[in-house]
C-alpha positions as CSV (number, residue, x, y, z in Angstrom):
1,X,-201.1,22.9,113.1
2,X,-200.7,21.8,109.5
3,X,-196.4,22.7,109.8
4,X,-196.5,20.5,113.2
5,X,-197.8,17.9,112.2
6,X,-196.2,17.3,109.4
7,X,-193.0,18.2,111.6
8,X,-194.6,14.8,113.3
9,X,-194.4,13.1,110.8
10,X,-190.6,13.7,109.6
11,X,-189.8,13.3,113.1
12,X,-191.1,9.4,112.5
13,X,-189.4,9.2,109.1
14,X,-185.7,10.1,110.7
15,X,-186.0,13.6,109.2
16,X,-185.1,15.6,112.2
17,X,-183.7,18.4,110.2
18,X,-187.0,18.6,107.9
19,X,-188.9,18.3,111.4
20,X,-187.0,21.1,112.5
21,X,-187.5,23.4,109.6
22,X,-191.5,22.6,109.9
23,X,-191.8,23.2,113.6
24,X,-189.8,26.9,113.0
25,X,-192.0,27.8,110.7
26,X,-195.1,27.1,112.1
27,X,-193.9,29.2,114.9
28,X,-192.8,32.3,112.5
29,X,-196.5,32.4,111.5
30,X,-197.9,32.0,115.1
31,X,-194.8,32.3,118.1
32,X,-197.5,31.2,120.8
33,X,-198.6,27.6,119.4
34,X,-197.2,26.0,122.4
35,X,-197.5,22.2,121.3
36,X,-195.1,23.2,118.1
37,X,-192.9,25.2,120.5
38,X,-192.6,22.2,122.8
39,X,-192.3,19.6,120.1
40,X,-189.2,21.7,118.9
41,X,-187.9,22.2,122.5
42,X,-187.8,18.4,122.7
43,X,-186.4,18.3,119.3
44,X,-183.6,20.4,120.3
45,X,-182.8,18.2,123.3
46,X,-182.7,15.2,121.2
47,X,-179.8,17.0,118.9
48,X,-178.6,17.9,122.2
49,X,-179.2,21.9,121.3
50,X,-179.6,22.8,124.8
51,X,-179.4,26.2,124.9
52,X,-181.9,26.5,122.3
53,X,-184.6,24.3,123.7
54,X,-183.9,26.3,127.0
55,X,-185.3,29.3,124.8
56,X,-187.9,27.3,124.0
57,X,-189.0,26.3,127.5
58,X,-188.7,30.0,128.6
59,X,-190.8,31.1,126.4
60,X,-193.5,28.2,127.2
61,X,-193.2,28.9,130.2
62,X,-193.6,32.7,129.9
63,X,-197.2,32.2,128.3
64,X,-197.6,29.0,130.7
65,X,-196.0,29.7,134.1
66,X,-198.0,27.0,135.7
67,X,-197.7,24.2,133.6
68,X,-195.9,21.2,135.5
69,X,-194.5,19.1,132.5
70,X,-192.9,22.7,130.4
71,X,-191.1,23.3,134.1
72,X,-190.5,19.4,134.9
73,X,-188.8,19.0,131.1
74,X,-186.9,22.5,131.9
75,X,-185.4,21.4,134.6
76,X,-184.0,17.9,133.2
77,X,-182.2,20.1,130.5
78,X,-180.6,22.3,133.5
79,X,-179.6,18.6,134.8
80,X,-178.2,17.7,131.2
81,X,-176.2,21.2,130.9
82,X,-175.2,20.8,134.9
83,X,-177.1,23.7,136.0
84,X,-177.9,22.1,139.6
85,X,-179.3,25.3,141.2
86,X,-181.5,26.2,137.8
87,X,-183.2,22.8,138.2
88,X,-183.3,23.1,142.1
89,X,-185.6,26.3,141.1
90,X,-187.7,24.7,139.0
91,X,-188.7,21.6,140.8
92,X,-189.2,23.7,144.0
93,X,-191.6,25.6,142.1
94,X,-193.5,22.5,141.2
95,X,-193.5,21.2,144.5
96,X,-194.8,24.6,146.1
97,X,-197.6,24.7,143.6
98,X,-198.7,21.2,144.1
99,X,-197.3,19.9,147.0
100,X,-198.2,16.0,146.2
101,X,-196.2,16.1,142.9
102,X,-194.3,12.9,142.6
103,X,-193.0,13.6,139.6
104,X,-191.5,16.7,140.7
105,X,-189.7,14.4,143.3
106,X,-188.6,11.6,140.9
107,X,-186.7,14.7,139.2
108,X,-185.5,15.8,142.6
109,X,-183.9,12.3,143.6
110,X,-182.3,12.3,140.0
111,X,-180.8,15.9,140.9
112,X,-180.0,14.8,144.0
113,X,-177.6,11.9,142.9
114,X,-176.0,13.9,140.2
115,X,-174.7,16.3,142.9
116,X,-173.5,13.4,145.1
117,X,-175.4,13.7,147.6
118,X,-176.4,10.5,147.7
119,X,-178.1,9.7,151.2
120,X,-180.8,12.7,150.4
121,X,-181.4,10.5,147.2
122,X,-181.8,7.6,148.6
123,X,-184.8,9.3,151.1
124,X,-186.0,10.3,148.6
125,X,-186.3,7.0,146.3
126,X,-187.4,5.2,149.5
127,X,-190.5,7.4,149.7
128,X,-191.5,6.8,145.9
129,X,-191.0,3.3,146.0
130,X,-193.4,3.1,148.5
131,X,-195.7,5.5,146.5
132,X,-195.1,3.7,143.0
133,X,-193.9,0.3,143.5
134,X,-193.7,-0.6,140.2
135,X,-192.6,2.6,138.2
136,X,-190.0,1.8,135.9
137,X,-188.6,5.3,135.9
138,X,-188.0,5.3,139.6
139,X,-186.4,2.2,139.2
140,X,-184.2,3.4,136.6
141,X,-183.2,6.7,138.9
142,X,-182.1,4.5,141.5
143,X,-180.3,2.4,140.0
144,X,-178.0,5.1,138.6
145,X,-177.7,5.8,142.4
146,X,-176.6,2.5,143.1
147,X,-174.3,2.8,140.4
148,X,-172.9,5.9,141.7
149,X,-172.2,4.6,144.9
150,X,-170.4,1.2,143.6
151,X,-173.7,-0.9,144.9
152,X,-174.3,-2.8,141.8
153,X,-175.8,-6.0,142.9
154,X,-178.6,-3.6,144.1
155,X,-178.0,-1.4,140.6
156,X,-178.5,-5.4,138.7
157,X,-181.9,-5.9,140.7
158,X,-183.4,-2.6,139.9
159,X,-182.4,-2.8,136.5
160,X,-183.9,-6.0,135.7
161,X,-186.7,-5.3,137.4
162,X,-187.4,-2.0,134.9
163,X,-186.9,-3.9,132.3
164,X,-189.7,-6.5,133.3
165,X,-192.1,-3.5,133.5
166,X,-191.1,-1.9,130.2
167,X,-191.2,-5.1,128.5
168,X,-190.3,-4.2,125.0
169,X,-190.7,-0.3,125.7
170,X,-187.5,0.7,127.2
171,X,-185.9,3.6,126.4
172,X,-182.0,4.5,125.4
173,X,-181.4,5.4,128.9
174,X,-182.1,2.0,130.6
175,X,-180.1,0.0,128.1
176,X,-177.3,2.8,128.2
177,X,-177.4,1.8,132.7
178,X,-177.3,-1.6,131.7
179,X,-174.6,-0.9,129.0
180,X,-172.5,0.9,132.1
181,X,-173.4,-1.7,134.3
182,X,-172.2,-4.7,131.8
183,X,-169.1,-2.8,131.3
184,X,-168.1,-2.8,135.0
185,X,-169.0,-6.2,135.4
186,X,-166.5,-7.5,132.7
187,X,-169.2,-8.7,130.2
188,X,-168.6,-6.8,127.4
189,X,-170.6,-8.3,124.3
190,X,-173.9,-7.7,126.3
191,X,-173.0,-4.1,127.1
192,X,-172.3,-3.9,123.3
193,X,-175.0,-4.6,122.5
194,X,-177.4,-2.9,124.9
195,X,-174.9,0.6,123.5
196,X,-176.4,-0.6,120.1
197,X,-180.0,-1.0,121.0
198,X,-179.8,2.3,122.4
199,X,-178.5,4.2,119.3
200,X,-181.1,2.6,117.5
201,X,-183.6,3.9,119.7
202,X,-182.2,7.3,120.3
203,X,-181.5,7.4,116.1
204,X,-184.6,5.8,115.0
């Protein structure tokens, strides 16, 4: 564990190729250490490596086949690479294993958007803001729907409404929605900036 966490700790530092280096060889000297393998399967996805943190995963989930968050963070890389049937796969398996998995769901109505199929998404969002009210990731995922479908006054509430949950924790992705949304709305120093805050967040 000594490699991984000092792979940790470059990770902190901005060192993402030292990070990477430590994580591989802590797995050279043991291949089944599964909280090294997943920090460099997210480490992968950062540097947008997909197919190798899609290795990564497999093999996770080879010696973990019922472990929820491996499969959940497999199938938003099948989402990033566009592989809408490889996700499908996944989050079905979730679901069928534990039926009341609303994370599982929040990844569905993400998937769900992404193909277009918008009225499925929106069902689906409509159930889990019921369940979590105030979940800023849900939020988030449906305001990119809105966005998709041209309803940005709705896209503006959610948004704003994430944000007042996060506070000061939101991640690149919100401000990169917001950043989208500015854009279409003609105010262009505020999306620049929101682009900034995110590539400070994303390159820390």
């Amino acid at each position: 564990m000594l490699l991984n966490n000092l792979g940790g700790l470059q990770l902190l530092q901005g060192k993402d190729d030292a990070a990477l280096l430590s994580f591989s060889s802590a797995l050279s000297k043991d291949p089944h250490e599964a909280t090294t393998r997943f920090n460099r399967a997210k480490l992968f996805v950062q540097r947008k490596e997909y197919k190798a943190a899609l290795t990564d995963f497999a093999l996770l989930l080879s010696d973990h086949p019922k472990n929820e968050l491996y499969r959940y963070q497999r199938a938003m890389v099948y989402l990033l690479t566009k592989e809408y049937d490889l996700a499908e796969a996944d989050l079905k398996t979730i679901i069928e294993e534990n039926d009341g998995s609303l994370k599982a769901r929040i990844g569905y109505a993400l998937l769900e958007t992404m193909r277009g199929r918008y009225d499925e998404a929106e069902r689906l969002y409509a159930f889990l803001t019921d369940k979590l009210p105030k979940n800023a990731e849900v939020l988030e995922g449906r305001a990119r729907m809105y966005m998709a479908k041209g309803m940005r006054g709705f896209a503006q509430r959610d948004i704003r409404q994430a944000f007042e949950l996060l506070g000061g924790r939101a991640p690149a992705t919100l401000y990169r929605l917001r950043a989208e949304l500015n854009t279409t709305l003609g105010n262009t120093k505020e999306a620049a900036e929101d682009l900034r805050r995110a590539e400070e967040l994303e390159n820390p």
